[in-house]
Each structure stands twice: as C-alpha cells, then as structure tokens.
MDTraj code that builds the backbone (N, CA, C; nanometers):
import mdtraj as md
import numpy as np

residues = "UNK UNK UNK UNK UNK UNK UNK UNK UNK UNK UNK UNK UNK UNK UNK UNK UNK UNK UNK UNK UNK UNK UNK UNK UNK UNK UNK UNK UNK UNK UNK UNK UNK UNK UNK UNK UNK UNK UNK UNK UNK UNK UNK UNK UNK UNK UNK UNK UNK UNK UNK UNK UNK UNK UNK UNK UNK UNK UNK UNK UNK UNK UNK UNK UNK UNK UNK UNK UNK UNK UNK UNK UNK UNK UNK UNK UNK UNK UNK UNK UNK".split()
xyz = np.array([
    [16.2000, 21.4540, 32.8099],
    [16.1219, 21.3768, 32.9054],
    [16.1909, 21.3750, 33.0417],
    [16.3045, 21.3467, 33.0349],
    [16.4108, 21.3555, 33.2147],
    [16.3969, 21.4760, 33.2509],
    [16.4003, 21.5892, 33.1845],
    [16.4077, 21.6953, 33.2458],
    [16.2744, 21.7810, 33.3103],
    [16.0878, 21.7054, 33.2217],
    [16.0169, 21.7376, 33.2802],
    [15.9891, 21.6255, 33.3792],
    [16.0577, 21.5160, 33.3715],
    [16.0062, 21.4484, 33.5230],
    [16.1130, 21.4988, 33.6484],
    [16.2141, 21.5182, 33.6194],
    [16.3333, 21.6112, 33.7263],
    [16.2400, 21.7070, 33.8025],
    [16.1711, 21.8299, 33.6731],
    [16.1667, 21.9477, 33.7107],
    [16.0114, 21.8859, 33.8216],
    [15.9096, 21.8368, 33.7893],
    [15.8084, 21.7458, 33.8577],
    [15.8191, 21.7028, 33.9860],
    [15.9129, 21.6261, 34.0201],
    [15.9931, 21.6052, 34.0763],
    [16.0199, 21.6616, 34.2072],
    [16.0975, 21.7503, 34.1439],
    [16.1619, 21.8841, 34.2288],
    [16.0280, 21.9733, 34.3482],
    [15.9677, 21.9970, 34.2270],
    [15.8863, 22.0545, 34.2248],
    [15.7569, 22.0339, 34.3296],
    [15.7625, 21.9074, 34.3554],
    [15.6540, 21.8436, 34.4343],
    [15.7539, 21.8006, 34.5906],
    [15.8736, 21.8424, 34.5698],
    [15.9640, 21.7913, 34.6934],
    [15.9690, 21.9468, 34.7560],
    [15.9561, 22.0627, 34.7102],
    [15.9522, 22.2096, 34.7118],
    [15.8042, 22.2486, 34.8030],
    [15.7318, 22.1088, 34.7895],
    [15.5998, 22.1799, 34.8623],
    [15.5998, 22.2215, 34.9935],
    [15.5150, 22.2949, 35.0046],
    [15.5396, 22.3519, 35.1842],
    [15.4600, 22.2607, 35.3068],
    [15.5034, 22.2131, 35.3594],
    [15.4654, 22.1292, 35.4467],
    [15.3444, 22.1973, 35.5597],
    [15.2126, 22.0802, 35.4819],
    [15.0834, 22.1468, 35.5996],
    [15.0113, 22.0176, 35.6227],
    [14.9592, 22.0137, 35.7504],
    [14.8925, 21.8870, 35.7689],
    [14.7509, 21.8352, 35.7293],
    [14.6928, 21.9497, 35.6084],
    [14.5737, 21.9486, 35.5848],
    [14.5916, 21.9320, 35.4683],
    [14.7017, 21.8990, 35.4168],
    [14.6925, 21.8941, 35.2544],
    [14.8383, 21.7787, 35.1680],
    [14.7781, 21.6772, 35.1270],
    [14.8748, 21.5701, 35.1058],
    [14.9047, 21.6137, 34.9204],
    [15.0131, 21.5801, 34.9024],
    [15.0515, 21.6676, 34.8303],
    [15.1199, 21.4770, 34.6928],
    [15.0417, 21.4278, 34.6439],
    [15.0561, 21.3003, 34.5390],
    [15.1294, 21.3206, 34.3833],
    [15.2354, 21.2268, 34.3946],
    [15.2668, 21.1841, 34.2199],
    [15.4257, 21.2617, 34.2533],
    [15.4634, 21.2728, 34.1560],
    [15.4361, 21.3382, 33.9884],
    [15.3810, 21.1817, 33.9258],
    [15.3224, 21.1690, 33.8467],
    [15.3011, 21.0560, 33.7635],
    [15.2373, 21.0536, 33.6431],
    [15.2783, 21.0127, 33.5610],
    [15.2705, 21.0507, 33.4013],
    [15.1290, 21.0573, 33.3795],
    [15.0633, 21.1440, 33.2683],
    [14.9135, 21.1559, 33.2752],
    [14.8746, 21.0391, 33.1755],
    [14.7458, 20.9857, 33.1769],
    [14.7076, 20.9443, 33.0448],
    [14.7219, 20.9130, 32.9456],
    [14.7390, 21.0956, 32.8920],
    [14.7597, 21.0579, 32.7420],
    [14.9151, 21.1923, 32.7638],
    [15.0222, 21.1216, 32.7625],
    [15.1504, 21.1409, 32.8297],
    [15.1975, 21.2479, 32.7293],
    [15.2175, 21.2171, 32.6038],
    [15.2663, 21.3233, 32.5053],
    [15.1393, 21.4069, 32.4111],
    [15.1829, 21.5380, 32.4263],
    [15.0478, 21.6221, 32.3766],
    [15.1455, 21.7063, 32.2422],
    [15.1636, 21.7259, 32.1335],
    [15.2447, 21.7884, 32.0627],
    [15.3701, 21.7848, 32.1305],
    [15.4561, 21.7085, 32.1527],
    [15.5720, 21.6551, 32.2338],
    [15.5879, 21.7028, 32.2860],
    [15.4871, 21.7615, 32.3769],
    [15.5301, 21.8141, 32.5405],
    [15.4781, 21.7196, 32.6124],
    [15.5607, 21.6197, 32.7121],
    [15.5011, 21.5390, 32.8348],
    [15.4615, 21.6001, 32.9417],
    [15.3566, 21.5022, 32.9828],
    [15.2501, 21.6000, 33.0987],
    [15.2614, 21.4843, 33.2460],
    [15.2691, 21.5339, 33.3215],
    [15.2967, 21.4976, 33.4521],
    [15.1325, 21.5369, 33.5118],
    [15.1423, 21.4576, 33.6415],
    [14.9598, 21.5188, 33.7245],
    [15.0533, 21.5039, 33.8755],
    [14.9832, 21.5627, 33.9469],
    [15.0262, 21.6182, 34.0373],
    [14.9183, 21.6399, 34.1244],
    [14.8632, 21.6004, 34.2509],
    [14.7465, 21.5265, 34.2943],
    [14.7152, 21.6255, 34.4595],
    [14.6775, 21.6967, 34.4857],
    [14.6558, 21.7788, 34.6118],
    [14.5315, 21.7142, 34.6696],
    [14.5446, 21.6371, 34.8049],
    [14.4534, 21.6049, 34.8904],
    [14.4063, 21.6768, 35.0238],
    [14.3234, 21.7316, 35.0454],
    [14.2760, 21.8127, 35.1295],
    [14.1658, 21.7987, 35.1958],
    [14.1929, 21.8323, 35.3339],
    [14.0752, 21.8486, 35.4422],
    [13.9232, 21.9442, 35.4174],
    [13.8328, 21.9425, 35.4122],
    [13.7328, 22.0316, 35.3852],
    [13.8073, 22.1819, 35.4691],
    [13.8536, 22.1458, 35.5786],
    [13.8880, 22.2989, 35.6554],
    [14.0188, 22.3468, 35.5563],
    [14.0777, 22.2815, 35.4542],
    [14.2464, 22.3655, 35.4361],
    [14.1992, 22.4356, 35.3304],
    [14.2597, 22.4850, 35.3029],
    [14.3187, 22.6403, 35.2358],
    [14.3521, 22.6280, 35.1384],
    [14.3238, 22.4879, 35.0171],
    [14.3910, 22.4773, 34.9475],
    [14.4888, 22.5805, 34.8240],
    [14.3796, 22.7056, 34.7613],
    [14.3865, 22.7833, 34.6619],
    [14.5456, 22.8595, 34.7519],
    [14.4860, 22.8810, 34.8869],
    [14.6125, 22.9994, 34.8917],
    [14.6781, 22.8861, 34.9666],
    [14.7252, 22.7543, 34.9624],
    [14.8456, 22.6868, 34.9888],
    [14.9070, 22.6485, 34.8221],
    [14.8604, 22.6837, 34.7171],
    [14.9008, 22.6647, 34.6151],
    [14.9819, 22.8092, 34.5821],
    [14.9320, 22.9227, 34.5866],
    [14.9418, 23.0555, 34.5806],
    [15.1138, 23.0413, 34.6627],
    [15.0999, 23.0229, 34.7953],
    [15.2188, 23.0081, 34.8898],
    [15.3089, 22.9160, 34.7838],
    [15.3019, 22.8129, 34.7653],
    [15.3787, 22.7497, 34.6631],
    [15.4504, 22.7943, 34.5803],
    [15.3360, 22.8799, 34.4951],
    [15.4259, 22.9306, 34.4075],
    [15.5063, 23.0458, 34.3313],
    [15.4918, 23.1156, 34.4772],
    [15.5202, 23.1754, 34.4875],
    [15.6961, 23.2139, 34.5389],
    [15.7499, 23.0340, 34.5857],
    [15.8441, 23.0060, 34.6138],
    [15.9347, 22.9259, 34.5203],
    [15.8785, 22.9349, 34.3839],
    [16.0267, 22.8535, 34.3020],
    [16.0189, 22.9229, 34.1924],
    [16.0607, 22.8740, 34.0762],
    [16.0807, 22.9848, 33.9580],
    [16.0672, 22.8639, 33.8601],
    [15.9894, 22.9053, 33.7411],
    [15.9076, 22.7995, 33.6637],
    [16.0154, 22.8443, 33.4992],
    [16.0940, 22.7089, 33.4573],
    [16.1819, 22.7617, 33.3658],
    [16.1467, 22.7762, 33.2651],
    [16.1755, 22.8635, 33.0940],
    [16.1236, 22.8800, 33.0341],
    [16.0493, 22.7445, 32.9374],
    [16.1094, 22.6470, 32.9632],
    [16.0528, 22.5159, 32.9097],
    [15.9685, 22.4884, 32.9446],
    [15.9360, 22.5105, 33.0933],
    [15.8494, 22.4269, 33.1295],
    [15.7293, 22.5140, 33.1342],
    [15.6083, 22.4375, 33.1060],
    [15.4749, 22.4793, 33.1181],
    [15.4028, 22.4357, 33.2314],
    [15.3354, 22.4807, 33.3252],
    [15.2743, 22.4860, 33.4427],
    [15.1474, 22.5401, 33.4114],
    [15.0517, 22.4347, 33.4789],
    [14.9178, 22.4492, 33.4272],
    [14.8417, 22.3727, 33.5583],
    [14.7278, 22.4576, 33.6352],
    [14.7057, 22.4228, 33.7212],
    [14.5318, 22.3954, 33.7029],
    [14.4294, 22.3182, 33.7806],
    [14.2947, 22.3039, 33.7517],
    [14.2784, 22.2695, 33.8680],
    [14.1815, 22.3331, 33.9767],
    [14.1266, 22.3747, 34.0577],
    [13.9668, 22.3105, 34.0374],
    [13.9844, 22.1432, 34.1434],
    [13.8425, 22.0951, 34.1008],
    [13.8283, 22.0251, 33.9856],
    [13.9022, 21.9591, 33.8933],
    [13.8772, 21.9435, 33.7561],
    [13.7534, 21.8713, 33.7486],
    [13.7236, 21.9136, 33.6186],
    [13.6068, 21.8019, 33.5863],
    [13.6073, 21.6819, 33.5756],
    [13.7328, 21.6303, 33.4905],
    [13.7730, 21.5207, 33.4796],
    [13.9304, 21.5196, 33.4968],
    [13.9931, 21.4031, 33.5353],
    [14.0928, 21.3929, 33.5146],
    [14.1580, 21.3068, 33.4539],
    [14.1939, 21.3488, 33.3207],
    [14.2384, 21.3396, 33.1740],
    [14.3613, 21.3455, 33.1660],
])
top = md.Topology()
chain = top.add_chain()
for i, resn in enumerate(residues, 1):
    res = top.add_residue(resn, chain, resSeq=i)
    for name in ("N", "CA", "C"):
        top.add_atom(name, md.element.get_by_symbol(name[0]), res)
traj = md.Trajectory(xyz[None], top)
C-alpha cells in the first residue's frame, strides 16, 4: 500500500505543467483493494481548448512505470468507480 501511494504520488508531482489542464488526487478509489492490488484515481481537469489525450501521451512518455505497478488509464469514463 506505501509504495503504491509513493509511486501515485510521485507520479502526479512528475506532471508537466500546462495551464489548461489541472492535474487532482492521488486519492484512494472506492472500492480501494481489488485482488490486493490498491487503486489510486487520479483526476485531469481540462479546458474544452486543451489537448488533453496528447498531454497524457507527453506524460508518459517521461517516467518509467515499475514492474509492480499497474497503470491504467480511462479517457471520459463512464462512471467513476
């Protein structure tokens, strides 16, 4: 659990700084443990004009995702669960 809220964390302090896109959390989801992996949400606020898909793309294109950790992204969700 410390080490996926660290890596969360990190991870959301790593974002690239744009003024069209507020970048929220880490903060535990819902339903927190899924087969004992804890899940973090991670909250992108954006201007109708930003860029969001390729300010995520830019992202991540800049850190390195460790083999523990699982990274899972939803674009629009339907719900947030």
């Amino acid at each position: 659990r410390d080490n996926s809220l660290k890596y969360a964390r990190n991870f959301v302090k790593s974002a690239p700084k744009y003024d069209q896109i507020l970048v929220l959390g880490p903060i535990e989801a819902p339903i927190f443990t899924i087969r004992g992996w804890h899940r973090y949400r991670i909250l992108l606020q954006g201007t109708l004009q930003a860029k969001v898909q390729e300010y995520i793309k830019s992202w991540l294109l800049n850190i390195k995702i460790p083999a523990h950790i699982k990274l899972s992204i939803d674009v629009d969700p339907y719900s947030f669960c």
